[in-house]
DRENMI-536188 format. One line per field, with one value per residue: x, y, z of N, C-alpha, C, O in turn; residue number from 1. Coordinates in Angstrom, 1 decimal, decimal comma, padded with zeros to 4 digits. Example, Ala and Ser with C-alpha at 12.3 -4.5 7.8 and 13.67 -1.06 7.14 Angstrom:
BEGIN
n_X: 013,2  012,8
n_Y: -005,7  -002,2
n_Z: 007,8  007,1
ca_X: 012,3  013,7
ca_Y: -004,5  -001,1
ca_Z: 007,8  007,1
c_X: 013,2  012,9
c_Y: -003,3  000,0
c_Z: 007,8  007,9
o_X: 014,2  013,4
o_Y: -003,3  001,1
o_Z: 008,5  008,0
i: 1  2
This chain:
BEGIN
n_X: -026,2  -026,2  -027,8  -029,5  -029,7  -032,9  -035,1  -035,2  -033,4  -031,0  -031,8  -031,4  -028,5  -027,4  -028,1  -027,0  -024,5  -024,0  -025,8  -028,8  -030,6  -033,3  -034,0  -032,0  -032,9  -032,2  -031,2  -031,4  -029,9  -029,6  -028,6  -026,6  -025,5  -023,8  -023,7  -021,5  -021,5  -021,0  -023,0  -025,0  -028,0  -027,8  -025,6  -023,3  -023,4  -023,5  -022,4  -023,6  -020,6  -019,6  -018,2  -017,9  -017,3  -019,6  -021,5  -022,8  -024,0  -026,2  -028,6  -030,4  -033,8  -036,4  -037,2  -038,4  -037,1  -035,9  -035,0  -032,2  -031,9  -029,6  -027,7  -025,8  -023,3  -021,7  -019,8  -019,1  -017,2  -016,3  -013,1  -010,5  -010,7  -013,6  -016,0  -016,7  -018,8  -020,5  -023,6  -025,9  -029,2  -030,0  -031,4  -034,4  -036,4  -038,7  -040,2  -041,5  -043,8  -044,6  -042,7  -040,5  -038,9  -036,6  -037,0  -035,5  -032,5  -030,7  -027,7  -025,4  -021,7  -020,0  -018,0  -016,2  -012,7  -009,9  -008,6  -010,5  -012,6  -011,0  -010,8  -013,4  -013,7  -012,2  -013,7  -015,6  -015,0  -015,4  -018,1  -020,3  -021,5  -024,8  -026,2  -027,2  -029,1  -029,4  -032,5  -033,7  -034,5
n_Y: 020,1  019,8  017,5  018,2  016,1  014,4  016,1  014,1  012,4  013,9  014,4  011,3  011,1  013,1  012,4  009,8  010,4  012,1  010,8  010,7  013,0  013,7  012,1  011,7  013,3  017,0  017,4  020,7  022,9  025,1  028,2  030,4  033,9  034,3  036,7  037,6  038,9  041,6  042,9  041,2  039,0  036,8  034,2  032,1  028,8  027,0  023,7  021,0  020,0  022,3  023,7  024,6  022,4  020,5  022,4  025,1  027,5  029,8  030,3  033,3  033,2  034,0  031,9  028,9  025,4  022,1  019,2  018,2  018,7  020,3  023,1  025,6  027,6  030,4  032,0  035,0  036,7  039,1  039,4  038,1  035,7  034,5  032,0  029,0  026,8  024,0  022,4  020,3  021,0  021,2  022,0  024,0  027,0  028,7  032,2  034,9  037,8  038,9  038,6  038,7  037,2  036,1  033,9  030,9  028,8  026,5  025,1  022,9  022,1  020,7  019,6  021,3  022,1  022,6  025,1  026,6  026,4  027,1  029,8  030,7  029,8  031,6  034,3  033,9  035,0  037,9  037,9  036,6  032,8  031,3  028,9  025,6  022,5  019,4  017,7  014,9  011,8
n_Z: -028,3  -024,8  -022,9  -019,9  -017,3  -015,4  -013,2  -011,0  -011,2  -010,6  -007,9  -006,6  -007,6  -005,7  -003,2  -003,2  -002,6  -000,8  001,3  002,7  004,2  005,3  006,5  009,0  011,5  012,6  016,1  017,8  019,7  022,1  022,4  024,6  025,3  028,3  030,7  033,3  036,2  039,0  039,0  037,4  036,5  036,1  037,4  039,2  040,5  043,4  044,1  046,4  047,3  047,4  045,4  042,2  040,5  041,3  040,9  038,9  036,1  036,7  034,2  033,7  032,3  030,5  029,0  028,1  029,4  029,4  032,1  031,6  029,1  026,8  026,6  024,9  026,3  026,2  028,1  029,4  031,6  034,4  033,8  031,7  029,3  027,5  027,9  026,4  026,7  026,6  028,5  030,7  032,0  034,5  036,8  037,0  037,9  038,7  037,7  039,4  039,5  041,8  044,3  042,6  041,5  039,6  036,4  035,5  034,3  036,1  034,8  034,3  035,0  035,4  033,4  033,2  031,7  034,4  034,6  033,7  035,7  037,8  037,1  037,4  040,0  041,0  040,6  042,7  044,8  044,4  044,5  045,9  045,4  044,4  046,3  046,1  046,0  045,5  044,9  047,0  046,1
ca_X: -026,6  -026,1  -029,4  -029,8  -030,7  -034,2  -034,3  -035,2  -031,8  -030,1  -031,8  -030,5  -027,2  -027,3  -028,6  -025,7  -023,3  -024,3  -026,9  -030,1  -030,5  -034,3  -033,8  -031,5  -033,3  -030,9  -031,3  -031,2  -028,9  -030,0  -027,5  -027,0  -024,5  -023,9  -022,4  -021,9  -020,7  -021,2  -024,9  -026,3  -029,2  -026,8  -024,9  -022,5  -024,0  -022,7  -023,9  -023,1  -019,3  -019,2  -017,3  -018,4  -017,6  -020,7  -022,4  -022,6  -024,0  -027,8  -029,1  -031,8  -034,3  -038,0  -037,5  -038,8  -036,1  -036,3  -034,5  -031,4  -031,6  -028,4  -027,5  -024,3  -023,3  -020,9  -020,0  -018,4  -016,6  -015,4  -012,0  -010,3  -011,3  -014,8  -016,0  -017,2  -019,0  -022,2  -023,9  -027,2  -030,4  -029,6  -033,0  -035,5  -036,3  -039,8  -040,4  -042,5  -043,5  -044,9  -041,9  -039,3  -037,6  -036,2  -037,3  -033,9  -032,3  -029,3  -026,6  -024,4  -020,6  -018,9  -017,2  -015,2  -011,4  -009,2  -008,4  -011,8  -013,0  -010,1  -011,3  -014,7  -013,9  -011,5  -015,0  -016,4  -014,0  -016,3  -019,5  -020,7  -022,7  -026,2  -026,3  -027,7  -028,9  -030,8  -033,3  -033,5  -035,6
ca_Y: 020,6  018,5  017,1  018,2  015,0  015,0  016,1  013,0  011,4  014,8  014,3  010,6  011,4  013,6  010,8  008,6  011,4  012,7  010,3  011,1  014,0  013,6  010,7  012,1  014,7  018,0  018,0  022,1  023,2  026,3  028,8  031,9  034,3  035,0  037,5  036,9  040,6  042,0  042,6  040,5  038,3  035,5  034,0  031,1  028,2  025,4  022,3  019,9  020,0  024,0  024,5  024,7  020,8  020,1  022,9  025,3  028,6  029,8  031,6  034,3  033,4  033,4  030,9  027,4  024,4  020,9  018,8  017,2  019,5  021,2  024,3  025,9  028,9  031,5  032,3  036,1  036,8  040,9  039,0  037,0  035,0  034,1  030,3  028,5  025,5  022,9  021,4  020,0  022,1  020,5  022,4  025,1  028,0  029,3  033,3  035,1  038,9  039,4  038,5  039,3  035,8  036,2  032,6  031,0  027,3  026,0  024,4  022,2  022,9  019,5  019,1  022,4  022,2  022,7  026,3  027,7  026,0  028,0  031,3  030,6  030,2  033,6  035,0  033,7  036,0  039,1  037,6  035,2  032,0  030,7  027,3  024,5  021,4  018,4  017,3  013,7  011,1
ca_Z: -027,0  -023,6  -022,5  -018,5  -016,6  -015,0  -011,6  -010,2  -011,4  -009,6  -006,1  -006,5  -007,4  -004,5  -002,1  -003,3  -002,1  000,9  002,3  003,0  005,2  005,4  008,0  010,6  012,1  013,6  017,1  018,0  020,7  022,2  022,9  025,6  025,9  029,7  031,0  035,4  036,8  040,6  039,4  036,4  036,7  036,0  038,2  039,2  042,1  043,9  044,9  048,0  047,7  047,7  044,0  040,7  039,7  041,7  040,1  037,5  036,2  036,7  032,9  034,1  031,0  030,4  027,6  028,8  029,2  030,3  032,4  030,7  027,8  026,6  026,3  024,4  026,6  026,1  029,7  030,3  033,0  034,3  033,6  031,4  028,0  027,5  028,6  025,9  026,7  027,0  029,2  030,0  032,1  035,8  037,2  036,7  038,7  037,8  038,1  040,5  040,1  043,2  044,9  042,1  041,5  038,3  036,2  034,6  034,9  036,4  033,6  035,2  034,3  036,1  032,6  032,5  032,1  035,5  033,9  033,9  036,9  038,7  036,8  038,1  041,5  041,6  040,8  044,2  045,8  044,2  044,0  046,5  044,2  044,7  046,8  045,4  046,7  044,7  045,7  047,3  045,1
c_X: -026,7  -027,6  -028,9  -030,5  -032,3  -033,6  -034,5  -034,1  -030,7  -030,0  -030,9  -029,4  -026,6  -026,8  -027,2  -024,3  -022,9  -024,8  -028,2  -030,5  -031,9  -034,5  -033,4  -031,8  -032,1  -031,6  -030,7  -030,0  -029,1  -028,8  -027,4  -025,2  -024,8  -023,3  -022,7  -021,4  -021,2  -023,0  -026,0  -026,9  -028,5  -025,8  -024,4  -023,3  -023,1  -023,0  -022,8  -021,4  -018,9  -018,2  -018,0  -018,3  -018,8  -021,6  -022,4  -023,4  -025,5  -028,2  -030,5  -032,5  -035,9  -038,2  -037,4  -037,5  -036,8  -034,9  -033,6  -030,9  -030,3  -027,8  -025,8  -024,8  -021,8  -020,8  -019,0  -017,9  -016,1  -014,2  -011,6  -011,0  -012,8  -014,9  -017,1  -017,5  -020,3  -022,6  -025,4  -027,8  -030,5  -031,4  -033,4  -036,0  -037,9  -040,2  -041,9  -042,5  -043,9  -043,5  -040,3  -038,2  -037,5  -036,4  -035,6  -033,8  -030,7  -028,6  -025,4  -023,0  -019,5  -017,8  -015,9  -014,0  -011,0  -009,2  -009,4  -012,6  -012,3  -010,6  -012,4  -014,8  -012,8  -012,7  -015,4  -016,0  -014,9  -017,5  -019,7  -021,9  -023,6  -025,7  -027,0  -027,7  -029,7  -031,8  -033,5  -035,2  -036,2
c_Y: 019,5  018,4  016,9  016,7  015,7  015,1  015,0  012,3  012,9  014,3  012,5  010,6  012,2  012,9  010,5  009,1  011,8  012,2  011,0  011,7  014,1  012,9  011,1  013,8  016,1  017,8  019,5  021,8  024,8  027,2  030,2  032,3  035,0  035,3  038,1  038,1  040,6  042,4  042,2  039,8  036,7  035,5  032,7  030,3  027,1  024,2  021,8  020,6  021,4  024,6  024,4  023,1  020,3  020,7  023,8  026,8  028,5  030,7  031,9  034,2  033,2  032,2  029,7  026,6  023,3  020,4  018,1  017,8  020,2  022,2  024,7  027,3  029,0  032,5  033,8  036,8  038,5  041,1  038,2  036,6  034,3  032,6  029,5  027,2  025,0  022,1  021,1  021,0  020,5  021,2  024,0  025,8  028,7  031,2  033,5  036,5  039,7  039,4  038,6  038,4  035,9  034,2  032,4  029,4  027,3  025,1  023,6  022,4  021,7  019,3  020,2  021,9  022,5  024,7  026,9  027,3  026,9  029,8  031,6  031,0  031,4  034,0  035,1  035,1  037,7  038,8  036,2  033,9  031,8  029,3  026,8  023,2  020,5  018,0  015,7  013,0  010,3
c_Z: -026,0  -023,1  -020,6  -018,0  -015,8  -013,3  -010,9  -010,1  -010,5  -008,2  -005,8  -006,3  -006,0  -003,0  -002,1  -002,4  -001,1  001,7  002,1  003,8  005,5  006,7  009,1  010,9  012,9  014,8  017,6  019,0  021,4  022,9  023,5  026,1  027,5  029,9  032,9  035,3  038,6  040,5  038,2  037,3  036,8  037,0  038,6  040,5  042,4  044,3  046,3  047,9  047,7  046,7  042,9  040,3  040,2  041,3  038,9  037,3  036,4  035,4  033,3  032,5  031,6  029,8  028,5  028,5  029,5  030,6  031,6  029,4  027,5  025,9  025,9  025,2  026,1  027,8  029,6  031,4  033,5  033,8  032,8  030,0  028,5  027,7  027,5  025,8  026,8  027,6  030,0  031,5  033,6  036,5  036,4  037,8  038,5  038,7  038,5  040,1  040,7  043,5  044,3  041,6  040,1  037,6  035,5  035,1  035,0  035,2  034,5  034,4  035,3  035,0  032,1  033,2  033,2  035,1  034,1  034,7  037,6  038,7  037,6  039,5  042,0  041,9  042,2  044,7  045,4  044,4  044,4  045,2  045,1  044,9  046,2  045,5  046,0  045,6  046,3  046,5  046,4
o_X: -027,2  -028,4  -028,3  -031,7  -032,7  -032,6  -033,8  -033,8  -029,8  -029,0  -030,1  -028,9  -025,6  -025,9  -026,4  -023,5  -021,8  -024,6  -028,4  -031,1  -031,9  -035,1  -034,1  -031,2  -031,3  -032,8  -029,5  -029,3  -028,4  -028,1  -028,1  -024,3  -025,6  -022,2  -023,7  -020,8  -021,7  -023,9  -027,1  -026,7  -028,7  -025,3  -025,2  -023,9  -022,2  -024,0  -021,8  -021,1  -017,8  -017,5  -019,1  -019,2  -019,1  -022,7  -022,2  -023,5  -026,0  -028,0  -031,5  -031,9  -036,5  -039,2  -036,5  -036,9  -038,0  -033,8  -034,1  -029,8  -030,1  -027,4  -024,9  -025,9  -021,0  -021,5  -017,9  -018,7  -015,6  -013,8  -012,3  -012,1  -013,1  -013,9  -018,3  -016,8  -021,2  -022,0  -026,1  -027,0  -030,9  -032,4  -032,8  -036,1  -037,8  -040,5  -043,0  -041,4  -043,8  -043,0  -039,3  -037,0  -038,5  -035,9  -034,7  -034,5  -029,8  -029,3  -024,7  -023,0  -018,4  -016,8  -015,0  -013,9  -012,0  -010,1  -009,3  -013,7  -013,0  -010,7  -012,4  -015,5  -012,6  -013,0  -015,7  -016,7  -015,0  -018,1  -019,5  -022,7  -023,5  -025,0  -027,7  -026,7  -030,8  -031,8  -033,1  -036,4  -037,1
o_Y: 018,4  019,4  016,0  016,3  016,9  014,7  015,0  011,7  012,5  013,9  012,5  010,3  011,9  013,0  010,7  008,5  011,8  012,6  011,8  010,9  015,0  013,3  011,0  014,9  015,8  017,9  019,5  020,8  025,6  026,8  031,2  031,7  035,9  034,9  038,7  038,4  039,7  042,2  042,6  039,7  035,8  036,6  031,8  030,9  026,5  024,0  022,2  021,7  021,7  025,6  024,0  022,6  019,2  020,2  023,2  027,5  027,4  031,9  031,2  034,7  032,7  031,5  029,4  026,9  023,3  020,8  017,2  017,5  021,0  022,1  024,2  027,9  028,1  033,4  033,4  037,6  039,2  042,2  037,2  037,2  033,8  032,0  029,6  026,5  025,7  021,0  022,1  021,6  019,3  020,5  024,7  025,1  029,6  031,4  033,0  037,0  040,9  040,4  038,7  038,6  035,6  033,3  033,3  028,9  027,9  024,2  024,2  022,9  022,1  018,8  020,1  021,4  023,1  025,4  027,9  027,9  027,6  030,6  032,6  031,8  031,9  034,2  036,1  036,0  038,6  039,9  035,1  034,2  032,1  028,6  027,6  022,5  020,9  017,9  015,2  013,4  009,5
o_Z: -026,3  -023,0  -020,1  -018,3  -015,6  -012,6  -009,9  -009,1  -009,8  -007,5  -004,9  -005,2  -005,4  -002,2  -001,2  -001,9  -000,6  002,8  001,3  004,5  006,3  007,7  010,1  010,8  013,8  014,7  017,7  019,1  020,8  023,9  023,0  026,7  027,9  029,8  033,4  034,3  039,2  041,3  038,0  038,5  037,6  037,5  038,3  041,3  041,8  044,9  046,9  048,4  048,0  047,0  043,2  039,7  039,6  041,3  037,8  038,3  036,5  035,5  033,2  031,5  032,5  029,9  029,3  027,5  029,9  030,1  030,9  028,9  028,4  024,7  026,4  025,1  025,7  028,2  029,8  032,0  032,6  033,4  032,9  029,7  029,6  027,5  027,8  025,0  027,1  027,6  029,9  032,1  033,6  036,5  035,6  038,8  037,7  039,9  038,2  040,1  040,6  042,9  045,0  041,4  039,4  038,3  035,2  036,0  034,3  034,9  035,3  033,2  035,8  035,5  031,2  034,4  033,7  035,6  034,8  034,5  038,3  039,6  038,4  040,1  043,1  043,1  042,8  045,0  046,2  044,4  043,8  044,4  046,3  044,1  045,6  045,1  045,8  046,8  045,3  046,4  046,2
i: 1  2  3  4  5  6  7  8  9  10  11  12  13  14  15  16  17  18  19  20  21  22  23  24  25  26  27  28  29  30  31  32  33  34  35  36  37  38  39  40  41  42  43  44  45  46  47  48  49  50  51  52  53  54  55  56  57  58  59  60  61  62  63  64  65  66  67  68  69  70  71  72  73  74  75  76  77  78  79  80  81  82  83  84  85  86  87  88  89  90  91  92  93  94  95  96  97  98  99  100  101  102  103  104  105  106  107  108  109  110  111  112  113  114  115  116  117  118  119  120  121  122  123  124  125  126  127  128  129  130  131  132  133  134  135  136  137
């Protein structure tokens, strides 16, 4: 009969194999499918230079962000292949419901391909975006 090692000589062997996965923490990634139309909550903005490489989409969420944080979206469009990309939590919007302001944060989107930058701004042509100006330090 084979004599099972002990588990202590397993998790070693393990170790030796893989590393030590205890040590490097996962950083999350939080991820939202958005889907922009003539009347979601979501919607595309612009900054200073008036296109999308200066800004990027707005995700209508309750769920808290921070600045810099980065988000995997799944961008849907009325048209066209879905926009699968990441990018970090540019501001914050905080909701009102007196006044109806939907809470949600801007995602910046300077890194999308030429191709779905173009897609993007067809959109405009249905569905004016939200301006968006930083703020000065």
């Amino acid at each position: 009969m084979a004599r099972r090692p002990a588990s202590a000589s397993v998790l070693e062997m393990i170790r030796d194999e893989v590393g030590d996965v205890t040590k490097a923490p996962l950083k999350p990634v939080t991820g939202y499918r958005v889907e922009v139309n003539l009347f979601s909550r979501h919607n595309f903005y612009v900054g200073p230079a008036g296109d999308v490489a200066s800004g990027g989409v707005f995700v209508a969420t309750p769920l808290p962000a921070k600045i810099g944080e980065k988000l995997r979206l799944r961008i849907e469009l009325p048209f066209g292949p879905a926009i699968e990309t990441e990018g970090p939590v540019e501001w914050i919007r905080e909701g009102n419901t007196v006044t109806r302001i939907t809470p949600g944060v801007g995602v910046s989107l300077a890194h999308l391909p030429e191709d779905r930058r173009r897609a993007i701004q067809a959109f405009f042509k249905e569905r004016t975006p939200l301006a968006w100006r930083p703020k000065k330090a």
